[in-house]
C-alpha positions as MATLAB code, in Angstrom:
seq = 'XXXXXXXXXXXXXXXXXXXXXXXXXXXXXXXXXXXXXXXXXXXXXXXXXXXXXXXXXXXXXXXXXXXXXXXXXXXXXX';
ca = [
     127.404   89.833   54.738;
     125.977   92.807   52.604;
     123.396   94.680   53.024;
     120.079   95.586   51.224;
     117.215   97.690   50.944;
     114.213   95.513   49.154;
     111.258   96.814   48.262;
     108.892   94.483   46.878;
     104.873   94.110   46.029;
     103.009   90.994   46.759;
      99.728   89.661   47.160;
      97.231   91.184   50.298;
      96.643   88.013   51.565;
      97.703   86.132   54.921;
     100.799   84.151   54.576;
     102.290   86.025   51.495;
     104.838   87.598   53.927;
     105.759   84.795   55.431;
     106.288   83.049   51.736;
     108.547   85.722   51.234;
     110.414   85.431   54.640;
     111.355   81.619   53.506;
     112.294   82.571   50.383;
     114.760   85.071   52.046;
     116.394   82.269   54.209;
     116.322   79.890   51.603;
     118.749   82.053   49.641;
     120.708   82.226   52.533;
     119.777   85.416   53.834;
     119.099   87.273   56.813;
     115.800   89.946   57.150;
     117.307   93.099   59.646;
     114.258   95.244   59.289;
     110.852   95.430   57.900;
     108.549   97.986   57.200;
     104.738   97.883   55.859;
     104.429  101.109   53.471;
     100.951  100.138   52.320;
      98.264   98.426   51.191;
      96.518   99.297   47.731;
      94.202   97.389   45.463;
      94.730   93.572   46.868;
      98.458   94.032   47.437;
     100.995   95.015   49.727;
     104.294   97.298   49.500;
     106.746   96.208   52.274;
     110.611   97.523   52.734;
     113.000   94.896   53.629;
     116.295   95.102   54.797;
     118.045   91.797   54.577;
     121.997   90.841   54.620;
     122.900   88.109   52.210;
     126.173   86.323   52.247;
     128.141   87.745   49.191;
     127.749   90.761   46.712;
     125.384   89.247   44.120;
     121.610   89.621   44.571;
     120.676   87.462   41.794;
     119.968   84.405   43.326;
     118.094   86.115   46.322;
     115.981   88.399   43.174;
     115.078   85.009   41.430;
     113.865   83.145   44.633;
     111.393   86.167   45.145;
     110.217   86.439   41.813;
     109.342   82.603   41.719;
     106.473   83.252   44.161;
     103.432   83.619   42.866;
     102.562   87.691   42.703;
     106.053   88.941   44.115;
     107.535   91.643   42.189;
     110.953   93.370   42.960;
     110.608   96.849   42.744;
     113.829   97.942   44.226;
     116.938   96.729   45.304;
     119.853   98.834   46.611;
     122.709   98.678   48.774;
     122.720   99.709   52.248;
];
């Protein structure tokens, strides 16, 4: 599996994380390490490193972005 570094904004609101966690699994992969940077103006800034079966982080980008307020700041090999 290969490794990633997410960075991602989403909503400041209970449950958005674990939204996002789903939406991880659901594209098959697996979260290795999280990390809060901050909270600012009704949202939150987390780090995420998850392993995904594969090279291509398309799939795993989309299935974020489909949630209501997620954005994808960052993605980047580990």
């Amino acid at each position: 599996m290969a490794q990633f570094t997410l960075e991602i904004a989403l909503p400041d609101r209970p449950g958005s994380l674990g939204a996002v966690a789903s939406a991880i699994g659901f594209a098959g992969g697996d979260i290795r390490g999280l990390q809060v940077l901050k909270n600012e103006d009704g949202r939150g800034y987390d780090q995420i490193i998850v392993a995904i079966p594969g090279s291509d982080t398309t799939d795993l980008v989309n299935v974020l972005t489909s949630i209501g307020g997620v954005e994808v700041i960052s993605i980047k090999p580990l």
